[in-house]
PDB file of N, CA, C and O in Angstrom:
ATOM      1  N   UNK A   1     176.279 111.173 172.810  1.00  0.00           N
ATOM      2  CA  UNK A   1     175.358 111.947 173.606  1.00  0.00           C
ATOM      3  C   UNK A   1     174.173 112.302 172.719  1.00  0.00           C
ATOM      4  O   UNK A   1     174.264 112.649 171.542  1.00  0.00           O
ATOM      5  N   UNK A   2     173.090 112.178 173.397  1.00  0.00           N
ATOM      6  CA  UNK A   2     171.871 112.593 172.850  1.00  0.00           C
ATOM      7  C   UNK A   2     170.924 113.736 173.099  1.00  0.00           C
ATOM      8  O   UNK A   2     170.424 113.391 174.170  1.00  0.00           O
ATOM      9  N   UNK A   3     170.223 115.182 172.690  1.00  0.00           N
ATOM     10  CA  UNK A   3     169.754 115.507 173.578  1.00  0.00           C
ATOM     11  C   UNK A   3     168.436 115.659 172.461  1.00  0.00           C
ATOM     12  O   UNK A   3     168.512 115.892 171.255  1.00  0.00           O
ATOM     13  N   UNK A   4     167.292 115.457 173.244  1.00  0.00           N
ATOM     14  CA  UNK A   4     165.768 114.932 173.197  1.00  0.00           C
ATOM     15  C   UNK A   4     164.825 114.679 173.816  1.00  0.00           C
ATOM     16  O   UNK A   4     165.166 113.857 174.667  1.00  0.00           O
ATOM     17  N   UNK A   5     163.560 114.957 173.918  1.00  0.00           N
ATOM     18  CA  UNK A   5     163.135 115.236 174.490  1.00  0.00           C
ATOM     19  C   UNK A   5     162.861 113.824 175.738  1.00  0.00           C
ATOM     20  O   UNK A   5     162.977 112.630 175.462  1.00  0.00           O
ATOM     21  N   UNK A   6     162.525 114.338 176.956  1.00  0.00           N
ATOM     22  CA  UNK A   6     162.996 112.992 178.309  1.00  0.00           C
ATOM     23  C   UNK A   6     162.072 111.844 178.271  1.00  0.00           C
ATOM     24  O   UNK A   6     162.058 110.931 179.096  1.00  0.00           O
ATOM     25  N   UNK A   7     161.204 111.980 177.113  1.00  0.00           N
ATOM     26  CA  UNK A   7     160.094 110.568 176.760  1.00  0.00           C
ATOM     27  C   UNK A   7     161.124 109.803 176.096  1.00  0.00           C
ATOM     28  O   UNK A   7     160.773 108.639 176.290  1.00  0.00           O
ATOM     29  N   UNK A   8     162.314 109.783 175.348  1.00  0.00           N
ATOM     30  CA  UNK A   8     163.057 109.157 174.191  1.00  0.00           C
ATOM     31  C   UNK A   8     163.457 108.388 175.356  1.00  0.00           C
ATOM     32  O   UNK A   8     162.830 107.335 175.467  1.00  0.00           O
ATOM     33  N   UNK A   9     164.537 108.672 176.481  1.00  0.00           N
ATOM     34  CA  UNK A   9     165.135 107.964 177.409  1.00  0.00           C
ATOM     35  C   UNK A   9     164.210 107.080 178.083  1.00  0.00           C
ATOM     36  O   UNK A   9     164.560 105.957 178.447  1.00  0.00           O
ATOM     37  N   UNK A  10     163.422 107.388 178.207  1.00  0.00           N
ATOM     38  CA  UNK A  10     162.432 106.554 178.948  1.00  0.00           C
ATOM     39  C   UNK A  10     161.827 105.725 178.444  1.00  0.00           C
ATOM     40  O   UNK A  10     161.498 104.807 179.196  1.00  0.00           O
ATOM     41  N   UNK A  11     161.322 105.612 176.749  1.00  0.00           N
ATOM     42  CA  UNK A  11     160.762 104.461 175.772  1.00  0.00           C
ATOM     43  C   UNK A  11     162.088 103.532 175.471  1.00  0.00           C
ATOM     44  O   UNK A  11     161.947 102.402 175.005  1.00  0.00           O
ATOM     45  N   UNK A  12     163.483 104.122 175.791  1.00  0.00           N
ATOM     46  CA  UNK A  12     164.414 103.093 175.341  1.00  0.00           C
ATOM     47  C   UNK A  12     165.063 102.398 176.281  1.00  0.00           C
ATOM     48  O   UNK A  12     166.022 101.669 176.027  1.00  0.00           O
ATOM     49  N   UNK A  13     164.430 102.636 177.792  1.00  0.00           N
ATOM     50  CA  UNK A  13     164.456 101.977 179.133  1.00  0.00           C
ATOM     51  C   UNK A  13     163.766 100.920 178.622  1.00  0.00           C
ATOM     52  O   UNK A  13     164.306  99.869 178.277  1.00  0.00           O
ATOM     53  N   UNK A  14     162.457 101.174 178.548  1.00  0.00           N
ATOM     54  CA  UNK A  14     161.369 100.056 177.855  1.00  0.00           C
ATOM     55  C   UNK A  14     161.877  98.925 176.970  1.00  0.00           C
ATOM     56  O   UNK A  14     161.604  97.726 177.035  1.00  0.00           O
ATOM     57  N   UNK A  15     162.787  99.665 176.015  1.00  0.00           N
ATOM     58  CA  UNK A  15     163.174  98.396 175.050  1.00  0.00           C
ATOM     59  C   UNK A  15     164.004  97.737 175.961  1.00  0.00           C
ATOM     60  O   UNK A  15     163.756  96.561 175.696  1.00  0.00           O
ATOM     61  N   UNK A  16     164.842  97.731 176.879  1.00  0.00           N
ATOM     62  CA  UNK A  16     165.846  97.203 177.121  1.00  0.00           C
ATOM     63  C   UNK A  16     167.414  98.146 177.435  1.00  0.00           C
ATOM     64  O   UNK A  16     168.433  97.819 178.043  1.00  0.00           O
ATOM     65  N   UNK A  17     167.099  99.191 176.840  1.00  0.00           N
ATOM     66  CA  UNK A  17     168.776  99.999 176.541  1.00  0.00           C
ATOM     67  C   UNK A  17     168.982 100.716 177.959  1.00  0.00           C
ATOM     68  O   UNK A  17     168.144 101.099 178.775  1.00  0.00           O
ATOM     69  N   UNK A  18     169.960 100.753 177.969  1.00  0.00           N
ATOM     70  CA  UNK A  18     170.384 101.233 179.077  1.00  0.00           C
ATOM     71  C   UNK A  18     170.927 102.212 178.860  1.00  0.00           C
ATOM     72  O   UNK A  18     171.626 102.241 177.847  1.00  0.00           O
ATOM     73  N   UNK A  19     170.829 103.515 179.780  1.00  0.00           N
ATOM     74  CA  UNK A  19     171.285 104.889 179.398  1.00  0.00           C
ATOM     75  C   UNK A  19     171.258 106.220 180.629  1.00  0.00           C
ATOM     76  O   UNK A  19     170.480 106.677 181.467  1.00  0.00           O
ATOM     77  N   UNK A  20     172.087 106.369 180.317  1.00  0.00           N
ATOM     78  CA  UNK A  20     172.689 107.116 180.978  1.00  0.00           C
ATOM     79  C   UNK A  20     172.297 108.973 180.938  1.00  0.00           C
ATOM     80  O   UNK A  20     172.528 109.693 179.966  1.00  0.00           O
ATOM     81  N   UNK A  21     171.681 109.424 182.226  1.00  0.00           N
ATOM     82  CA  UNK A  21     171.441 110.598 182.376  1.00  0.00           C
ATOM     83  C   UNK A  21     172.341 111.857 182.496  1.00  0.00           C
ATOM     84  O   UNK A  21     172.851 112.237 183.550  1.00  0.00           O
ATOM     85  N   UNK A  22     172.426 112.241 181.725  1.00  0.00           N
ATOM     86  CA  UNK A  22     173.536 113.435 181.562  1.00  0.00           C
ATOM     87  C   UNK A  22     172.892 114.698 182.551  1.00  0.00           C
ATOM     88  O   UNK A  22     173.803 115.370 183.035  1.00  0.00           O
ATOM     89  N   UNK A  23     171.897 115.032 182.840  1.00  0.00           N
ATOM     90  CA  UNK A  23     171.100 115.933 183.389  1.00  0.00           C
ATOM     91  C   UNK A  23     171.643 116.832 184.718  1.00  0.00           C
ATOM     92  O   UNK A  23     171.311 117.970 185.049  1.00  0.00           O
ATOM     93  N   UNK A  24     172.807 115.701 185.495  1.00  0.00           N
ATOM     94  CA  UNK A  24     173.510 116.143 186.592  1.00  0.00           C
ATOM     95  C   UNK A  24     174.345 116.822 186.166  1.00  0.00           C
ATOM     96  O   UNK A  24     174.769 117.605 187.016  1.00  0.00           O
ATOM     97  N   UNK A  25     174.963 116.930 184.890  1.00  0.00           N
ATOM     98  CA  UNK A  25     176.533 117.330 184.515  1.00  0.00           C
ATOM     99  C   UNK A  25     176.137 119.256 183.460  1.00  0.00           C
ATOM    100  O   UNK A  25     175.405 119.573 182.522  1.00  0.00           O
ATOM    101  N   UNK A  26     176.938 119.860 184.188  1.00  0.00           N
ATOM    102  CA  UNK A  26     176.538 120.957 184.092  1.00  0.00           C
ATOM    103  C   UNK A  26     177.401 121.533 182.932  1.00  0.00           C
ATOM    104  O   UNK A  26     178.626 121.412 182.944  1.00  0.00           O
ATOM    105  N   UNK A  27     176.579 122.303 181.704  1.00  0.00           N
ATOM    106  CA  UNK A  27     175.316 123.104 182.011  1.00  0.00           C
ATOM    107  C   UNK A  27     174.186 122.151 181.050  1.00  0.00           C
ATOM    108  O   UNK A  27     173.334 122.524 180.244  1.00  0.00           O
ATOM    109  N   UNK A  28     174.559 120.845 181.489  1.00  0.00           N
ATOM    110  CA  UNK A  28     173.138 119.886 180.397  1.00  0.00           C
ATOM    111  C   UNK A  28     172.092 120.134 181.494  1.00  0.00           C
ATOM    112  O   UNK A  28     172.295 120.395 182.679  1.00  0.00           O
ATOM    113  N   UNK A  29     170.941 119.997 180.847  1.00  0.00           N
ATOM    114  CA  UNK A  29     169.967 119.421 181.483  1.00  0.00           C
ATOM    115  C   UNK A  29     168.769 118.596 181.193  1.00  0.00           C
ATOM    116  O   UNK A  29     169.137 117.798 180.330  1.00  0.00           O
ATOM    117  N   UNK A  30     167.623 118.402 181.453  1.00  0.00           N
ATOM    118  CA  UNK A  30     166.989 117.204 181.260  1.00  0.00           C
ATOM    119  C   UNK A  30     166.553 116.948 179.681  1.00  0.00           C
ATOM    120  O   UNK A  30     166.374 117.753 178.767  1.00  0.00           O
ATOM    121  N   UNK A  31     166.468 115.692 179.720  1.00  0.00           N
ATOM    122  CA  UNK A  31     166.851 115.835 178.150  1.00  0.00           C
ATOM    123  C   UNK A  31     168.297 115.190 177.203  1.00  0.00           C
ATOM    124  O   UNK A  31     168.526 114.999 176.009  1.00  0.00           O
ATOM    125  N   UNK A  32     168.959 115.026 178.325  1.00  0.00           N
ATOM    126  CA  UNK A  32     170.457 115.026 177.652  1.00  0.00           C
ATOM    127  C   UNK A  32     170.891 113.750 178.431  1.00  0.00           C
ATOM    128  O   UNK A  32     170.950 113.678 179.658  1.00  0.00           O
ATOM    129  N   UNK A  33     171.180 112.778 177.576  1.00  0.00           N
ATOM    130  CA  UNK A  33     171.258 111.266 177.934  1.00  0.00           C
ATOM    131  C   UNK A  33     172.787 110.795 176.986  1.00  0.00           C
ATOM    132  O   UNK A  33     173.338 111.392 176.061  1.00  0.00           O
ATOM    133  N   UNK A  34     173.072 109.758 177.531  1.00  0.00           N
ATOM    134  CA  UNK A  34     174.241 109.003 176.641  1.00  0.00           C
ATOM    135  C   UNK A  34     173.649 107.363 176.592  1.00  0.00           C
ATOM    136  O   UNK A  34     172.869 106.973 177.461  1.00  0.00           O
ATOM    137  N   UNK A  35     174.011 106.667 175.727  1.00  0.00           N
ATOM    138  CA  UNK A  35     173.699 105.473 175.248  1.00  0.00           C
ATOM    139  C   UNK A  35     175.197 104.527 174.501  1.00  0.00           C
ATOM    140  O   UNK A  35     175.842 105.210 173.706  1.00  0.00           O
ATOM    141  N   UNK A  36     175.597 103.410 174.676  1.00  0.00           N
ATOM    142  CA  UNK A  36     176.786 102.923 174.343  1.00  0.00           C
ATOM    143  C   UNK A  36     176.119 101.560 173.416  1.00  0.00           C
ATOM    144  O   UNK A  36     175.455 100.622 173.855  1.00  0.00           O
ATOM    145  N   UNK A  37     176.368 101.712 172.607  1.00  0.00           N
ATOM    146  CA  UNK A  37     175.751 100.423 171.758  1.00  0.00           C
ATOM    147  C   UNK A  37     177.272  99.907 171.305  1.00  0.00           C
ATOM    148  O   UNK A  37     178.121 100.743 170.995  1.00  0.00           O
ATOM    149  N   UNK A  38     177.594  98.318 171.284  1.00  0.00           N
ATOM    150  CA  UNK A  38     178.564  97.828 171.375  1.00  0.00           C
ATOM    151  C   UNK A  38     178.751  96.763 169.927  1.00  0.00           C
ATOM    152  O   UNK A  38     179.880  96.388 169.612  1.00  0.00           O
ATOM    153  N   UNK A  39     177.679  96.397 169.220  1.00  0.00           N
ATOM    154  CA  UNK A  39     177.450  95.727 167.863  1.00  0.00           C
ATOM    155  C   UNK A  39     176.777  96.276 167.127  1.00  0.00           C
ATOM    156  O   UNK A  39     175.992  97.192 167.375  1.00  0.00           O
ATOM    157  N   UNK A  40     177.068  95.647 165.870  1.00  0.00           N
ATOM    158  CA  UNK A  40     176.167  95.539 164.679  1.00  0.00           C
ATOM    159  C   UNK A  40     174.905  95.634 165.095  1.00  0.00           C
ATOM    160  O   UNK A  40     174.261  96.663 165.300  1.00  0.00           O
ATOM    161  N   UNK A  41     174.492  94.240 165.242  1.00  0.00           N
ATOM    162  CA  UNK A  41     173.219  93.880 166.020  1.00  0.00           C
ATOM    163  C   UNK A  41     172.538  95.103 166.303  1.00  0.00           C
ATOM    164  O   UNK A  41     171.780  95.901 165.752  1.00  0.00           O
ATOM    165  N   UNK A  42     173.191  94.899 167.518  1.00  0.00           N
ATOM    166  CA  UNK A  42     172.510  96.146 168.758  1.00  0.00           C
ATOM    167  C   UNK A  42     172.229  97.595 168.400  1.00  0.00           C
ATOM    168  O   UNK A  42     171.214  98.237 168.673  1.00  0.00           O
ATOM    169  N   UNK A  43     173.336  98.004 167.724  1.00  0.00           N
ATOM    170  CA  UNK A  43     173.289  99.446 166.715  1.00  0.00           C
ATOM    171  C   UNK A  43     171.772  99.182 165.873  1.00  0.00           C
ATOM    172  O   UNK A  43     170.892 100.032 166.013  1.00  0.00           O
ATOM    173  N   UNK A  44     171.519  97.950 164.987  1.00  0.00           N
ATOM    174  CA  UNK A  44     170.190  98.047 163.569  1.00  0.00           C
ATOM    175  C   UNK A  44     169.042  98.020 164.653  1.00  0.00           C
ATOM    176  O   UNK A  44     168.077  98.728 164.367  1.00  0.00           O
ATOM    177  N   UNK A  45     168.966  97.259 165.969  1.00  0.00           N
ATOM    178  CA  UNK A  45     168.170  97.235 166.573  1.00  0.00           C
ATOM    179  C   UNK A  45     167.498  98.901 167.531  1.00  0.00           C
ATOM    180  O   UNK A  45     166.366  99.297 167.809  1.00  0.00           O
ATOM    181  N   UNK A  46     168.588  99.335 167.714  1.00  0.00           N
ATOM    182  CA  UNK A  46     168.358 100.783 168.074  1.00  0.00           C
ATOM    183  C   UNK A  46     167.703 101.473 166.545  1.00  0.00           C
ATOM    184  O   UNK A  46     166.535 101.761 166.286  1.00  0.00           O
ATOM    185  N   UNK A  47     168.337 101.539 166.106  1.00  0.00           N
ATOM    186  CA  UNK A  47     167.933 102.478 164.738  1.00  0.00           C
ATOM    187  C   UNK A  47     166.283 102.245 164.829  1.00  0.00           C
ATOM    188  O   UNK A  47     165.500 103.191 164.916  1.00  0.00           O
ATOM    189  N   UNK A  48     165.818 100.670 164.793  1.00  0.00           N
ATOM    190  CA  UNK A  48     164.540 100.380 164.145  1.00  0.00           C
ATOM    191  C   UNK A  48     163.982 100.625 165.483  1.00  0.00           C
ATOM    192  O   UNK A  48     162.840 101.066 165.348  1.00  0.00           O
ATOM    193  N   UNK A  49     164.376 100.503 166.938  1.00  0.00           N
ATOM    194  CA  UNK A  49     162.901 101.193 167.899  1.00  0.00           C
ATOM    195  C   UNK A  49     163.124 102.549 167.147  1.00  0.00           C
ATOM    196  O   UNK A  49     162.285 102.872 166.307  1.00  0.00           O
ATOM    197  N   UNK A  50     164.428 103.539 167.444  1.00  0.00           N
ATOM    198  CA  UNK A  50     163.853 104.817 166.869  1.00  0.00           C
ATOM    199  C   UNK A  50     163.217 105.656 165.680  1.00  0.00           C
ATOM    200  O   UNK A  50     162.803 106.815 165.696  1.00  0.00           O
ATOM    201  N   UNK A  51     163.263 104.647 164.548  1.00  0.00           N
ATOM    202  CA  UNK A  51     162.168 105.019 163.674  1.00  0.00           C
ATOM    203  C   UNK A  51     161.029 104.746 164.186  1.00  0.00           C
ATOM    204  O   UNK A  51     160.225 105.678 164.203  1.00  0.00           O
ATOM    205  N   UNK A  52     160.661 103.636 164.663  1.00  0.00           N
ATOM    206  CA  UNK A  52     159.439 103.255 165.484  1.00  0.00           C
ATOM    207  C   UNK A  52     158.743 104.268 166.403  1.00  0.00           C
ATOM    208  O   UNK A  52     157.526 104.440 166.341  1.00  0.00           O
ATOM    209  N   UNK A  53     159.476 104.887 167.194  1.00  0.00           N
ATOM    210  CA  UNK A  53     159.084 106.132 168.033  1.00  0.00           C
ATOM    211  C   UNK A  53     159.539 107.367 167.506  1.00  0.00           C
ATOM    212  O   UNK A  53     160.144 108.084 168.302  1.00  0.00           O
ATOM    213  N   UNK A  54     159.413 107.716 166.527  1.00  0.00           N
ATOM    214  CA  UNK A  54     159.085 108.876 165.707  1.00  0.00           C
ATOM    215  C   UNK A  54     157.752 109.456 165.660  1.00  0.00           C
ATOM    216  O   UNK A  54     157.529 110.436 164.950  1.00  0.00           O
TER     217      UNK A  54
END
């Protein structure tokens, strides 16, 4: 689970990632996302958009 601000979820729509809005599940709210990365790969590739959008 991630919580950050609701531009992060939305630039990593952009890359491709798929993710999941926590925002319904109470008491989260907007802001609060989940993400499942399943490789190697896919994990270094996340890391480097989010240094990127820093």
């Amino acid at each position: 689970m991630i919580r950050h601000e609701p531009w992060l979820g939305e630039e990593l729509v952009k890359h491709g990632f798929l993710i999941r809005d926590l925002s319904n599940i109470p008491p989260l709210m907007k802001g609060y996302f989940r993400i499942s990365i399943k490789t190697k790969e896919i994990n270094d590739l996340f890391l480097n958009i989010l240094s990127k959008l820093r």
